[in-house]
C-alpha positions as CSV (number, residue, x, y, z in Angstrom):
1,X,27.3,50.0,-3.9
2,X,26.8,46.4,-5.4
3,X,24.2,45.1,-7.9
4,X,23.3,41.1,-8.2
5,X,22.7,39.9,-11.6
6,X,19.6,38.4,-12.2
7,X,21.4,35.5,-13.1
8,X,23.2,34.9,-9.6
9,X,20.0,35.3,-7.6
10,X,19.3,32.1,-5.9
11,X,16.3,30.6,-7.1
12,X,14.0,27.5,-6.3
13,X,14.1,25.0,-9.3
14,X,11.2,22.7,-10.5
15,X,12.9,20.0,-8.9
16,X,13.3,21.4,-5.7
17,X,9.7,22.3,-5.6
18,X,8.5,19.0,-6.5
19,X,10.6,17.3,-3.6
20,X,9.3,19.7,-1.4
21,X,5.7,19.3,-2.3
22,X,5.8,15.6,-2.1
23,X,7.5,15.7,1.6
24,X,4.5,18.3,2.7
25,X,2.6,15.4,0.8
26,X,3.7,12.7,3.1
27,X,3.9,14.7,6.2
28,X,0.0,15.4,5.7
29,X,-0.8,11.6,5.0
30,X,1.6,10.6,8.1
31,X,0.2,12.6,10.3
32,X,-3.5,12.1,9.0
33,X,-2.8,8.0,9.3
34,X,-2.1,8.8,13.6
35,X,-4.7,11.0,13.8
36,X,-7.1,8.4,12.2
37,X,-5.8,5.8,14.3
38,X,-6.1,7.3,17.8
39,X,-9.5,8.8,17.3
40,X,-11.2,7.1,14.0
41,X,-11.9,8.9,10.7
42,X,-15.4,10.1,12.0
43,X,-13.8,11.6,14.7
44,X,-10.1,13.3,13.4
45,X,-10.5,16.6,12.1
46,X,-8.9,18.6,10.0
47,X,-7.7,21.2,12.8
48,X,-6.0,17.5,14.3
49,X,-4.4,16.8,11.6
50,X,-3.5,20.4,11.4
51,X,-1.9,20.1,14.6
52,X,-0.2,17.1,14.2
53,X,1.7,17.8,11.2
54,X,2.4,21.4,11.5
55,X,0.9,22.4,8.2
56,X,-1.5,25.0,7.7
57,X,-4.9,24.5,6.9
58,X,-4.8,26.3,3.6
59,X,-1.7,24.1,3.0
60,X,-4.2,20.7,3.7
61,X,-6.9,22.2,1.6
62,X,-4.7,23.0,-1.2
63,X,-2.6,19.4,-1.0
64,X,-6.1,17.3,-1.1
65,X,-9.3,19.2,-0.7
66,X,-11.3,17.9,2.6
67,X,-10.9,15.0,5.2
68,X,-12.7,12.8,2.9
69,X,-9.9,13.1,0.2
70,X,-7.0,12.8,2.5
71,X,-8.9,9.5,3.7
72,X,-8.6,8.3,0.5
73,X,-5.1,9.4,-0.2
74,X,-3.9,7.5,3.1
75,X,-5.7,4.4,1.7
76,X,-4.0,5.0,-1.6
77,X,-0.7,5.5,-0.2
78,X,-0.7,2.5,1.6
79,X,-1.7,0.3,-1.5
80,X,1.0,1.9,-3.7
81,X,3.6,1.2,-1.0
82,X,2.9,-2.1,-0.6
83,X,2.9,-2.4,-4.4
84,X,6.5,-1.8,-4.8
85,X,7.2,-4.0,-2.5
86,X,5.5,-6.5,-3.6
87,X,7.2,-5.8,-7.4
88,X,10.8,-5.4,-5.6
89,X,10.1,-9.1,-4.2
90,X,8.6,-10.5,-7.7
91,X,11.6,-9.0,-9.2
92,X,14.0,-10.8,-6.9
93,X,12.2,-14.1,-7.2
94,X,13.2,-16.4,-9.5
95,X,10.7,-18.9,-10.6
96,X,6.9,-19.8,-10.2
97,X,7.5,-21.1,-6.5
98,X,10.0,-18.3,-5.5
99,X,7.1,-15.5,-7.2
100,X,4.3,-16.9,-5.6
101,X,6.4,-17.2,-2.2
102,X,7.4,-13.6,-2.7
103,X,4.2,-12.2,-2.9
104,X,3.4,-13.7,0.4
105,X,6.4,-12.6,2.3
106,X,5.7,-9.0,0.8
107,X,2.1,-9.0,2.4
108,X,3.0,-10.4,5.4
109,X,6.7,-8.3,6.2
110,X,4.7,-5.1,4.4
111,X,1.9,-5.3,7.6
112,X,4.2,-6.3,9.9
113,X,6.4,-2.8,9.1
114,X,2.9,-0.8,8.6
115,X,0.6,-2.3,11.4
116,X,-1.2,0.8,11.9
117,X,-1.2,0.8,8.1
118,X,-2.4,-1.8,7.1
119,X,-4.7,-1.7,10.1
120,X,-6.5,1.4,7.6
121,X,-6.5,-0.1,4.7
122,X,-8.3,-3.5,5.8
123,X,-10.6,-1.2,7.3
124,X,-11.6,1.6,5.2
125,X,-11.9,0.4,1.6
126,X,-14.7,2.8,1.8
127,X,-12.9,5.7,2.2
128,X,-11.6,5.9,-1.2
129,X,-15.8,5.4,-3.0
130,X,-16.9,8.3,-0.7
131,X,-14.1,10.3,-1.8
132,X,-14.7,9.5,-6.1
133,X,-11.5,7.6,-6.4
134,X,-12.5,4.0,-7.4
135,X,-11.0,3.8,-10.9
136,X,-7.4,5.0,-9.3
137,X,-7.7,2.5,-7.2
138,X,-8.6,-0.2,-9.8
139,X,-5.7,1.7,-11.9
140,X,-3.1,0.6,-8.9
141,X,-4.6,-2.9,-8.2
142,X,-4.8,-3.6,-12.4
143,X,-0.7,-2.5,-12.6
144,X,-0.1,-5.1,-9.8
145,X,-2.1,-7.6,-11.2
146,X,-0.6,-7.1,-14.5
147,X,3.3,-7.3,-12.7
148,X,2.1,-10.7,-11.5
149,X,0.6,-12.0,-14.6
150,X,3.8,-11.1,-16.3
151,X,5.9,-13.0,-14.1
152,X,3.9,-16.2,-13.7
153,X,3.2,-16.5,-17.7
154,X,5.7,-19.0,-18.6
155,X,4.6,-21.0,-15.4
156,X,1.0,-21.1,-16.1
157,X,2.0,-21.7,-19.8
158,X,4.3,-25.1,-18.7
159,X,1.6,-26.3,-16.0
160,X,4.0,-25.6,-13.2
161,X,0.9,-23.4,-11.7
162,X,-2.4,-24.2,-11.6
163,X,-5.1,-21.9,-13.8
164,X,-7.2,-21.1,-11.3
165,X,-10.1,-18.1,-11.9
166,X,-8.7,-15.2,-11.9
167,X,-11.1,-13.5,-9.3
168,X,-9.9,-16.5,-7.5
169,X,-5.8,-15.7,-7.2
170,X,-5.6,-13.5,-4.9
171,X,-7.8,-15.1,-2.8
172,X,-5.8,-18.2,-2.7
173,X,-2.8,-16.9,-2.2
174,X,-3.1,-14.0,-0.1
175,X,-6.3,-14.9,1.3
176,X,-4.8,-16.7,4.6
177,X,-2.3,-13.9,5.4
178,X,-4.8,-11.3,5.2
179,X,-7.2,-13.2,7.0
180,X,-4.7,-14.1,10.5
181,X,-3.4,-10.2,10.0
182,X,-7.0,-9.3,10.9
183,X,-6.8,-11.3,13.7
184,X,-3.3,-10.7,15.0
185,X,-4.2,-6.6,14.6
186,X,-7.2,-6.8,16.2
187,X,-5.6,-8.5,19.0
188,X,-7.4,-11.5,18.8
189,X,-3.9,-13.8,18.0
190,X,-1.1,-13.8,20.3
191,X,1.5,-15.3,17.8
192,X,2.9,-12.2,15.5
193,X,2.1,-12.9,11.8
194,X,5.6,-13.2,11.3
195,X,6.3,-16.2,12.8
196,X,3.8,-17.8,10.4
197,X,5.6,-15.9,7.4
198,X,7.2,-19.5,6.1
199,X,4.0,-21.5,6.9
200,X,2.1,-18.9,4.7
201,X,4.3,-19.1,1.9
202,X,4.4,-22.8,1.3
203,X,0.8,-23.3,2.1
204,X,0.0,-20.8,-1.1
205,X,2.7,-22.4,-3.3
206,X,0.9,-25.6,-2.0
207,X,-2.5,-24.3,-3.7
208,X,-0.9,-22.8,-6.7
209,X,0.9,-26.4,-7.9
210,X,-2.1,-28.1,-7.5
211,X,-3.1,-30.4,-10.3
212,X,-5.9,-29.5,-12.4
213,X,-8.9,-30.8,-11.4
């Protein structure tokens, strides 16, 4: 007859557990993201998503609470992804007109990867108020922001970039790839948005050089 120690009985560490709670995470928002594609947030259900991904319901309840939170969660997702890239291209750029280049190409190669994606998250802004979770989005947009500032100081200090209005930046620069994305997902452009990635980037470092006024 043989004992086992309790020390040499296997057992699941904090670590292990995490890992595997975040790839439950990401199976659920994967599979909620198709499921809200092919049929529309109104019209996916819980048992759909349920379906898709394998995970019981219990399991979707517990990870998020109801459709209306893993709505928002897709939405979030998608933000926070394109945030690092977006921070993995500013922190490869060096100088103003490389930054302000880099945060174009990171919009426009981040929908290009993530049609379906971004395809969400131009569309369903709202999805994140129904579901209570406007200050983490302004938490995620504000930490963005904040990378950018950081990395254009010196620039805007020197004159190299403009001072334009805050509320005014983003606009200006991402304004023009967000707005042909719209187009080009819908359907309604025949050229991919990559093939304007260059034209993009040089028509916002265009803006931001401006002199003043």
């Amino acid at each position: 007859m043989t004992t086992t120690s309790k020390s040499s009985r296997q057992t699941t560490s904090p670590s292990r557990r995490d890992d595997k709670t975040r790839e439950t995470k990401r199976k659920i928002l994967q599979g909620a993201l198709q499921c809200f594609t092919e049929h529309g947030v109104e019209g996916a259900t819980i048992e759909m998503i349920r379906a898709r991904t394998g995970v019981s319901v219990g399991s979707l309840y517990h990870h998020f609470g109801n459709k209306d939170a893993i709505a928002a969660a897709v939405f979030m997702a998608g933000m926070h992804d394109f945030g690092r890239r977006a921070r993995r291209y500013l922190s490869e750029a060096d100088g103003a007109e490389a930054g302000i280049k880099a945060v174009v190409y990171a919009n426009v190669d981040w929908i290009c990867d993530n049609p379906d994606w971004a395809r969400y998250v131009f569309h369903h802004r709202a999805s994140v108020s129904q579901a209570g979770q406007d200050s983490a989005l302004g938490e995620a947009s504000g930490s963005l922001l904040a990378t950018m500032q950081d990395h254009f100081a010196a620039a805007l200090s020197s004159g190299a970039l403009r001072a334009w209005p805050s509320d005014l930046v983003s606009a200006l620069v991402s304004g023009p790839t967000h707005y042909y994305a719209r187009q080009w997902l819908a359907g309604r452009m025949a050229r991919p948005l990559s093939d304007y990635r260059e034209a993009l980037a040089e028509a916002a470092w265009a803006v931001m050089r401006g002199a003043q006024a």
